[in-house]
C-alpha positions as CSV (number, residue, x, y, z in Angstrom):
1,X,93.6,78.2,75.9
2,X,95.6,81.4,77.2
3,X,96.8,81.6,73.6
4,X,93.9,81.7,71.6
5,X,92.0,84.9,70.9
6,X,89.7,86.3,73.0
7,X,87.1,86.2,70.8
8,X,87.3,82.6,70.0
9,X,87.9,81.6,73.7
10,X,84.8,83.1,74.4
11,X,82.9,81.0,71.7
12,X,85.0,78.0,73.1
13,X,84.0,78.4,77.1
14,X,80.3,79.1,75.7
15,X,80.4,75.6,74.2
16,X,82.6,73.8,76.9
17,X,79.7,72.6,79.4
18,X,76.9,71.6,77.2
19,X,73.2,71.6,78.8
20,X,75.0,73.4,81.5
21,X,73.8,77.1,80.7
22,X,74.5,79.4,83.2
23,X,78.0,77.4,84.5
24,X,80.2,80.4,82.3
25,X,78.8,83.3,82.7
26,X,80.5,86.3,80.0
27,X,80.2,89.9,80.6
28,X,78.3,92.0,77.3
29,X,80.3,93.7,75.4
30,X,80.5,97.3,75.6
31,X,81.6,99.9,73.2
32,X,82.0,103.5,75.1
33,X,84.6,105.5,75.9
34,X,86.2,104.4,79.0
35,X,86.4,107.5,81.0
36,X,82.4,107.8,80.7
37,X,82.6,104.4,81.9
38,X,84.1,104.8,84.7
39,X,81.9,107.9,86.1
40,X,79.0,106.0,84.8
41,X,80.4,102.7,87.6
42,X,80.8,105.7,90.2
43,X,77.6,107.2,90.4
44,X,76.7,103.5,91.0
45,X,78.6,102.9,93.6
46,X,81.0,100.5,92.0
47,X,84.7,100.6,92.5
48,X,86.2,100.3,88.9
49,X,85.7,98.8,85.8
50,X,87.9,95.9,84.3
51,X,88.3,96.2,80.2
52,X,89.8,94.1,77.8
53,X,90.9,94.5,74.0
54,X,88.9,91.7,71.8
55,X,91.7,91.4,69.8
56,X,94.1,90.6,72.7
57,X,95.8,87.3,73.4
Protein backbone atom coordinates (compact mmCIF):
# COMPACT_ATOMS: atom_id res chain seq x y z
CA UNK A 1 0.00 0.00 0.00
CA UNK A 2 3.31 2.15 0.72
CA UNK A 3 3.21 2.74 -3.03
CA UNK A 4 0.02 4.08 -3.79
CA UNK A 5 -0.74 7.80 -3.52
CA UNK A 6 -1.60 9.35 -0.60
CA UNK A 7 -4.65 10.43 -1.58
CA UNK A 8 -5.96 7.15 -2.74
CA UNK A 9 -4.52 5.36 0.41
CA UNK A 10 -6.44 7.52 2.37
CA UNK A 11 -9.83 6.70 0.42
CA UNK A 12 -8.53 2.93 0.68
CA UNK A 13 -7.92 2.86 4.76
CA UNK A 14 -11.35 4.89 4.99
CA UNK A 15 -13.07 1.86 3.34
CA UNK A 16 -10.82 -0.97 4.81
CA UNK A 17 -12.98 -1.70 8.14
CA UNK A 18 -16.52 -1.39 7.14
CA UNK A 19 -19.21 -0.58 9.98
CA UNK A 20 -16.07 0.02 11.98
CA UNK A 21 -16.08 4.05 11.89
CA UNK A 22 -13.82 5.46 14.10
CA UNK A 23 -11.02 2.30 13.86
CA UNK A 24 -8.79 4.87 11.20
CA UNK A 25 -8.94 7.95 12.28
CA UNK A 26 -7.21 10.73 9.40
CA UNK A 27 -6.07 14.11 10.28
CA UNK A 28 -8.07 17.22 8.12
CA UNK A 29 -6.43 18.59 5.70
CA UNK A 30 -4.93 21.83 6.06
CA UNK A 31 -3.89 24.42 3.61
CA UNK A 32 -1.58 27.36 5.45
CA UNK A 33 1.63 28.24 5.41
CA UNK A 34 3.73 26.11 7.49
CA UNK A 35 5.60 28.64 9.50
CA UNK A 36 2.19 30.10 10.81
CA UNK A 37 1.51 26.67 11.61
CA UNK A 38 3.95 26.01 13.67
CA UNK A 39 3.53 29.31 15.98
CA UNK A 40 -0.08 28.66 15.77
CA UNK A 41 0.89 24.59 17.60
CA UNK A 42 3.20 26.79 20.00
CA UNK A 43 1.03 29.14 21.51
CA UNK A 44 -0.87 25.76 22.15
CA UNK A 45 1.42 24.14 23.81
CA UNK A 46 2.14 21.50 21.28
CA UNK A 47 5.64 20.42 20.30
CA UNK A 48 5.66 20.35 16.40
CA UNK A 49 3.56 19.73 13.59
CA UNK A 50 4.02 16.67 11.17
CA UNK A 51 3.14 17.64 7.27
CA UNK A 52 2.84 15.68 4.33
CA UNK A 53 2.68 16.41 0.49
CA UNK A 54 -0.73 14.88 -0.99
CA UNK A 55 0.92 14.09 -3.97
CA UNK A 56 3.68 12.14 -2.24
CA UNK A 57 4.29 8.38 -2.48
Amino acid sequence: MRQVEYRTRQHLLEEALPGQEGAILLSEEVDADPAQLLAHAYSLGLEGIVGKREDTI
